[in-house]
C-alpha positions in Angstrom: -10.6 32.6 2.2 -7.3 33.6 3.2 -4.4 34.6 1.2 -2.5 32.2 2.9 -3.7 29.9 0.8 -3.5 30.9 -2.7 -0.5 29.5 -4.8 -0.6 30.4 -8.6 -2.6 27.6 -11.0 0.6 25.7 -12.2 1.2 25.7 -16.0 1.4 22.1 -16.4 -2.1 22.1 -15.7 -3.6 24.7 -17.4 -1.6 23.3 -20.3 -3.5 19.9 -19.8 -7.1 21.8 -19.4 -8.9 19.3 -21.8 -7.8 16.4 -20.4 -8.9 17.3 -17.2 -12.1 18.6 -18.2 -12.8 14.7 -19.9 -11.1 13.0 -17.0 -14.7 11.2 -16.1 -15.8 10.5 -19.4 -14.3 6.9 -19.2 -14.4 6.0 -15.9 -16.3 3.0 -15.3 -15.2 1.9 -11.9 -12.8 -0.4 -10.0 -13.2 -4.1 -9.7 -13.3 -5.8 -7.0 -13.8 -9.4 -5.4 -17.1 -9.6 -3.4 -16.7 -13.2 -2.0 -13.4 -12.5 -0.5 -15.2 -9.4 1.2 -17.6 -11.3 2.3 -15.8 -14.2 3.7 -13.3 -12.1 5.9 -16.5 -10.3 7.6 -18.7 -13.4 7.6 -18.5 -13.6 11.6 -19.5 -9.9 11.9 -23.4 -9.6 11.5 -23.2 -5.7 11.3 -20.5 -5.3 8.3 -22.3 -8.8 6.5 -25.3 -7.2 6.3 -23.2 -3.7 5.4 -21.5 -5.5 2.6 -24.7 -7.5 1.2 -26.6 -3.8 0.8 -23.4 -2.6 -1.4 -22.7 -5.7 -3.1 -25.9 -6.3 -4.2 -25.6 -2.7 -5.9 -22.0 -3.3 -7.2 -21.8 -6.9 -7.9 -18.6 -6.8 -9.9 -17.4 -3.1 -9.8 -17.3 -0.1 -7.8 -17.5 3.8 -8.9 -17.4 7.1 -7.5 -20.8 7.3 -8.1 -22.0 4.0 -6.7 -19.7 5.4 -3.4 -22.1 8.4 -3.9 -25.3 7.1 -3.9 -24.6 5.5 -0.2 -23.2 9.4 0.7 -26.6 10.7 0.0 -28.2 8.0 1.7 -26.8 9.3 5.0 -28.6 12.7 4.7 -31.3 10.3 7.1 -28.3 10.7 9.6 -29.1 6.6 10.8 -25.6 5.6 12.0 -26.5 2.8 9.9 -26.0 5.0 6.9 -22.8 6.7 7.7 -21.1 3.6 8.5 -22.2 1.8 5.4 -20.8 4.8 3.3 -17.3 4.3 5.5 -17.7 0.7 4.5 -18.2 1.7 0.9 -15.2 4.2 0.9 -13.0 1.7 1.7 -14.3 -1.1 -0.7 -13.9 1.7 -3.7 -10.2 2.3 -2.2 -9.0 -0.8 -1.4 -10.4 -3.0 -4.0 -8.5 -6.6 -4.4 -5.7 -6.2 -1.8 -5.8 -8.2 1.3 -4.5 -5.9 3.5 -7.4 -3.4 2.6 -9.8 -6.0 4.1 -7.4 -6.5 7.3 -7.3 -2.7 7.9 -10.7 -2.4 7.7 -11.7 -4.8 9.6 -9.2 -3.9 12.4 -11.4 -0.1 12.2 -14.5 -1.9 12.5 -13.6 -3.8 15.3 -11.7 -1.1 16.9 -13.5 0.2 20.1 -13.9 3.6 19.7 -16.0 2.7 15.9 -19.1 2.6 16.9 -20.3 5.2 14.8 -19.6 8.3 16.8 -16.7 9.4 15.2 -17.7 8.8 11.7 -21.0 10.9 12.6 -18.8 14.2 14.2 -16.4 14.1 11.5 -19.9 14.4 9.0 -21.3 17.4 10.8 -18.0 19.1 11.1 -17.6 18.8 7.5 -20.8 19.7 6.8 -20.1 22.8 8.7 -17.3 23.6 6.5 -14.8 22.6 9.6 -12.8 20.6 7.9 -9.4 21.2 9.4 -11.0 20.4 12.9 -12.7 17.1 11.0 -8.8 16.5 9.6 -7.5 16.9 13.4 -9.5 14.9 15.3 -9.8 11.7 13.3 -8.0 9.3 14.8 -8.7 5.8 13.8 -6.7 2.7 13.6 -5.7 1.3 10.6 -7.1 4.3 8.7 -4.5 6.9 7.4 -4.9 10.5 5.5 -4.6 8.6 2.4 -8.1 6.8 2.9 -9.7 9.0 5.8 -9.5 11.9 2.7 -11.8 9.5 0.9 -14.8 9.6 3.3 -14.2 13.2 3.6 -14.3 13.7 -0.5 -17.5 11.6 -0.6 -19.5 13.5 2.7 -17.8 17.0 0.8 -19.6 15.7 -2.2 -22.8 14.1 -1.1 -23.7 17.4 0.7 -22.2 19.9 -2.2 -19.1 21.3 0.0 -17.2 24.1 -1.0 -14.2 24.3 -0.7 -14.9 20.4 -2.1 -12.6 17.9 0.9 -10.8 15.7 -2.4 -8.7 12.9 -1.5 -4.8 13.5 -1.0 -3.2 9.8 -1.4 -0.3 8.5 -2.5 -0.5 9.0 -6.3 -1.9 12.5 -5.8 1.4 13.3 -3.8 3.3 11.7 -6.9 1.9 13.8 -9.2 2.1 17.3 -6.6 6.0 16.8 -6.3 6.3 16.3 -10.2 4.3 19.8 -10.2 6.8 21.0 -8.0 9.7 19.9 -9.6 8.0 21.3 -13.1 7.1 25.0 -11.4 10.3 25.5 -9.6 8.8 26.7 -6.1 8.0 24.5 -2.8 4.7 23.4 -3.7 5.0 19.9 -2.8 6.2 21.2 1.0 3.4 23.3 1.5 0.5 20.7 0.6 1.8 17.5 2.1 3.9 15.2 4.0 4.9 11.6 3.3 6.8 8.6 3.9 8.9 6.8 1.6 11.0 3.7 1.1 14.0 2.9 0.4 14.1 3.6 -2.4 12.8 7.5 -1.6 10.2 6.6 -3.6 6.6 8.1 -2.0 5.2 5.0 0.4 2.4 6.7 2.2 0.4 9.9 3.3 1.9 11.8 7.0 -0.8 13.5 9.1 -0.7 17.4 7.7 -4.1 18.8 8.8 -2.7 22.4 7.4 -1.3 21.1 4.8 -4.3 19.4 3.4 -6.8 22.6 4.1 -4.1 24.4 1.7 -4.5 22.1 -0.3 -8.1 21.8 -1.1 -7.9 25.5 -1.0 -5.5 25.6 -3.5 -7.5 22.9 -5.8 -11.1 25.2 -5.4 -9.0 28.0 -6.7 -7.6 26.3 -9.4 -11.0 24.3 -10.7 -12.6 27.8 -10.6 -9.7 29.1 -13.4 -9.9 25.9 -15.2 -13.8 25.8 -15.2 -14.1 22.7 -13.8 -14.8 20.7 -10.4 -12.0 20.3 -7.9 -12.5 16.3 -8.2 -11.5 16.5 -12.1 -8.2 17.6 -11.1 -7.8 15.7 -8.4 -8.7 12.2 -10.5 -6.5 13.7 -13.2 -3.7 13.8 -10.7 -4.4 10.4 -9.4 -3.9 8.8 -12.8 -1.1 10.7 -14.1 0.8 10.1 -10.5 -0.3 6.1 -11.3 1.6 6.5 -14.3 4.9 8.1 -13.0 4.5 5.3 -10.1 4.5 2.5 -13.1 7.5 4.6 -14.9 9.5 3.9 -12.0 8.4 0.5 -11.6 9.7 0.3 -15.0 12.9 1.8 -14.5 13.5 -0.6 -11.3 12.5 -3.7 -13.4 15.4 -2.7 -16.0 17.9 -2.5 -12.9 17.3 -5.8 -11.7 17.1 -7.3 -15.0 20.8 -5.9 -15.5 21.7 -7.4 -11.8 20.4 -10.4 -13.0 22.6 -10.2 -16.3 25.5 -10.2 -14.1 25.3 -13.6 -12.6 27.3 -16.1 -14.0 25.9 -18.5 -16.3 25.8 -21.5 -13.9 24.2 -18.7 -11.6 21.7 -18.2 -14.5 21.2 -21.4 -14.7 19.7 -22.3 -11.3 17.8 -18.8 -11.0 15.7 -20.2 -14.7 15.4 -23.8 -13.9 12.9 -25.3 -16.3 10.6 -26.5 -13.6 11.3 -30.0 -14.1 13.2 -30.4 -10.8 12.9 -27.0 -8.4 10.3 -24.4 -8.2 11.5 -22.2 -10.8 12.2 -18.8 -9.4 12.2 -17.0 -13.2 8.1 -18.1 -13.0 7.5 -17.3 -9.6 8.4 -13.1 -10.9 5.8 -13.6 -13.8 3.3 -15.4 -11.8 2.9 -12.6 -8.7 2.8 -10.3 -11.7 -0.1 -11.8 -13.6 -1.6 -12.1 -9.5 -0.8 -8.6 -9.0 1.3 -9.6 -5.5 3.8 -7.0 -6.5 5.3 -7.3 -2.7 6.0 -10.8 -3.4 7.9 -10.6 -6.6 9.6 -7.9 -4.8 10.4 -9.6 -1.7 12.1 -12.2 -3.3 14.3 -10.3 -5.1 15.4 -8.4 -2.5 16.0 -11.9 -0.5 18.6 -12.2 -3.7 20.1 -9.2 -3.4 20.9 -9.5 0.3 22.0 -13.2 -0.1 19.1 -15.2 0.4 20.1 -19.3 -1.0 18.2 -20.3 -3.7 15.8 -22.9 -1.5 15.1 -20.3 0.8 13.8 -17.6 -1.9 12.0 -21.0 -3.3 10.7 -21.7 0.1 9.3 -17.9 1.0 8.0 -18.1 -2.7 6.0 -21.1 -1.8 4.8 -19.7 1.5 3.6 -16.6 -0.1 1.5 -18.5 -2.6 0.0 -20.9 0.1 -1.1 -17.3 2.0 -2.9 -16.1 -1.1 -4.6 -19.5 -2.0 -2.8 -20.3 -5.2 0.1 -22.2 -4.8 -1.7 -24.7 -6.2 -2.5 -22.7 -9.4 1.3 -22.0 -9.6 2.2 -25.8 -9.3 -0.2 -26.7 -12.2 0.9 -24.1 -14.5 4.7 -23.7 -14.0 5.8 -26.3 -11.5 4.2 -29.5 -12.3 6.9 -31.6 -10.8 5.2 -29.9 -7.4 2.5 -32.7 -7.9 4.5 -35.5 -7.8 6.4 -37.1 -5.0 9.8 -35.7 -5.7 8.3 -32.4 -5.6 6.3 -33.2 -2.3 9.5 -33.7 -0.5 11.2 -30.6 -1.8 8.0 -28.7 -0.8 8.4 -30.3 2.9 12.2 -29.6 2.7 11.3 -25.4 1.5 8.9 -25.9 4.7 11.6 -26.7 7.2 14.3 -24.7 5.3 11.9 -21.2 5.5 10.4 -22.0 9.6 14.3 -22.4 10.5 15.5 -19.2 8.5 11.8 -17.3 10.1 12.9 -18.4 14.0 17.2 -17.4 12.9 15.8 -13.8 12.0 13.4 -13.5 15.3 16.3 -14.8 17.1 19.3 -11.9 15.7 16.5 -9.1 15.3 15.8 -9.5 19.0 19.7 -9.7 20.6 19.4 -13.7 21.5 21.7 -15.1 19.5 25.0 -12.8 18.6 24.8 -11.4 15.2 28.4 -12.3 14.1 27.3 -15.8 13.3 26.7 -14.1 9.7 30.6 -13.8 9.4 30.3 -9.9 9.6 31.0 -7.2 13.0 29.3 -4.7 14.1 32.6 -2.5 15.5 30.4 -0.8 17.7 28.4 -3.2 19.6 31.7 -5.1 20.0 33.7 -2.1 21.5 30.7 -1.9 24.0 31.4 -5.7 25.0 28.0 -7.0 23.8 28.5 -8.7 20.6 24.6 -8.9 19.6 22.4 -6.5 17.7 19.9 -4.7 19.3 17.7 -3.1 16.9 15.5 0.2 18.1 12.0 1.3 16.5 9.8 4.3 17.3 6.5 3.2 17.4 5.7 4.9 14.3 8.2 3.0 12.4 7.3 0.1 13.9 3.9 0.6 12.6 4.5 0.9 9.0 7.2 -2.0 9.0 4.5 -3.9 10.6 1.9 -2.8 8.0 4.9 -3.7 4.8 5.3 -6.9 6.9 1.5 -7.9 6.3 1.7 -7.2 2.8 5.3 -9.5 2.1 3.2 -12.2 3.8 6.0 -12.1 6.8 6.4 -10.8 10.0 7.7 -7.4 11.4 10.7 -9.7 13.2 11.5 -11.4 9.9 12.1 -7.7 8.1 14.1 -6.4 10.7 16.6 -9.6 10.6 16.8 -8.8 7.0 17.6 -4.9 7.9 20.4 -6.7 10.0 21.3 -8.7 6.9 22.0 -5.8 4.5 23.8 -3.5 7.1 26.2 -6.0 7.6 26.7 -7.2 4.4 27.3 -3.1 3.4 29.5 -2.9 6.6 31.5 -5.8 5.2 31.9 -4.0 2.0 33.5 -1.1 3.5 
């Protein structure tokens, strides 16, 4: 191995040796919802039949050693095989959320999967070339993040050295805490990412060298610490999870103090009692307790760029009709939904949330002039246009189009709110 490679064990870890020598000795596997699986690929003979083999194996939950029983399964080299462990892979990675499914399925269907590329990528890796393997997949709807995961589970099926681990989002949380705590570029040299606005870590780039340093990096430092490359790799996974929900944490005490600044009539409306309007304080706890994170956050941030009350009401509802439990929401918190007072304040959210959806599309895409929101743009106006045009790369317009999915919107209706809060700041100034 090259030199090139080697960076120093960090202390952090060698300090944390034990717990990353038990890491496995609880894990018991991800749960996950088979009929929902099932249902979105019910039309597709190949994946059904796919998804009946693995569920019938994990009926309620999936492990890394379930993953890695359909790994060794391919050593027949059937195409059958390789793309059942793909399928597998991305069960074990995706688990409950919906967009999972729809990214999978969009990799399935795509027409260059038809098992071709999943079977190069397994001999290249096989034959330890795995920074050719890294460059040359390219397929829809499957980043670095979850690509790494079919290369950990080939690495480990066929006992690879250096071992391929997966390089996702909480791994990259925990890699720039390591870099923070050793005090040299660390982070730079193993990976690239996105973030949000926030600058908070949103997704994996494409960093073929990076990530060969990287696993480089992790055989070197499982050989000091006497372990497999995968214990450090799950230990980093969890403790990134955990510095992920920190912040999480941290965000949830900043809104609750913009909260505490409305006034009390404010207040009021925001924690109606349900009697009357869909109550907007229960809507937060119940995409909590249904883990639609986007959602909760979503509406917020339609109330922190100015979003009415019966329009965050109205996208609250629309959300909870896309993931089939608005009706669960109406019996437990909003039971005047029911009744016929509440039927025609569900049809008036309807008509007040399809207006607001076609008033976005219309100022995101320069056909009707933006200054209807009371606000100028200086610049367009000096150039005699008066409307907003807005310009995406592709590449930008792929992951606002991919956060679009998951805020049960569309990419138009995010960029009118990008309109929104840059006017609104512009009016500030």
């Amino acid at each position: 191995m090259s030199d090139i490679y080697k960076l120093p064990l960090p202390k952090y870890l060698r300090e944390h040796r034990a717990d990353i020598l038990a890491v496995f000795q609880n894990a018991s596997g991800w749960g996950y919802d088979p009929e929902k699986w099932q249902e979105d690929f019910e039309n597709d003979k190949v994946t059904s039949t796919d998804l009946n083999i693995i569920v019938q194996k994990c009926p309620e939950k999936i492990s890394r050693s379930d993953v890695r029983y359909f790994g060794l399964q391919t050593q027949s080299g059937g195409h059958a095989e390789i793309r059942r462990l793909f399928l597998a892979c991305m069960i074990w990675g995706w688990g409950n959320r919906g967009r999972g499914r729809r990214n999978t399925e969009n990799s399935l269907s795509n027409l260059r999967f038809k098992g071709a590329l999943l079977k190069k990528t397994m001999e290249r890796i096989k034959n330890g070339e795995i920074l050719e393997a890294y460059k040359r997949f390219e397929l829809p709807y499957c980043r670095p993040a979850f690509f790494t995961k079919f290369f950990y589970f080939v690495g480990l099926s066929y006992d690879i050295r250096p071992l391929p681990v997966i390089l996702d989002t909480n791994v990259a949380k925990f890699l720039e805490f390591l870099d923070r705590q050793e005090g040299y570029d660390l982070f730079k040299l193993l990976v690239k990412v996105n973030r949000d606005k926030k600058r908070q870590i949103s997704s994996i780039r494409s960093y073929p060298e990076g990530y060969i340093r990287y696993i480089y990096c992790m055989d070197d430092w499982a050989k000091e610490l006497g372990c497999r490359a995968d214990n450090i790799e799950y230990y980093m996974f969890k403790e990134g999870k955990k510095l992920a929900r920190s912040m999480k944490v941290q965000t949830d005490r900043q809104n609750n103090e913009e909260i505490n600044k409305m006034s009390p009539e404010q207040e009021e409306r925001e924690t109606d009692d349900g009697t009357k309007r869909l109550p907007l304080d229960k809507v937060r706890v119940f995409a909590e307790e249904k883990r639609l994170y986007a959602v909760r956050d979503y509406i917020q941030e339609l109330r922190v760029v100015g979003g009415g009350y019966q329009l965050r009401e109205g996208m609250a509802m629309k959300a909870f009709q896309k993931n089939k439990c608005w009706d669960e929401f109406k019996s437990k918190w909003w039971k005047e939904g029911n009744r016929e007072s509440g039927g025609k304040r569900t049809k008036r959210y309807e008509q007040l949330v399809t207006k607001f959806l076609d008033y976005l599309t219309d100022i995101s895409t320069g056909k009707r002039p933006h200054d209807e929101l009371g606000l100028l743009d200086e610049k367009k106006l000096q150039q005699g246009e008066g409307k907003v045009t807005i310009q995406l790369n592709p590449e930008k317009l792929r992951l606002l189009q991919d956060e679009a999915k998951d805020l049960t919107t569309d990419a138009s209706t995010l960029v009118g709110m990008w309109v929104v809060e840059r006017l609104r700041q512009l009016g500030n100034k």
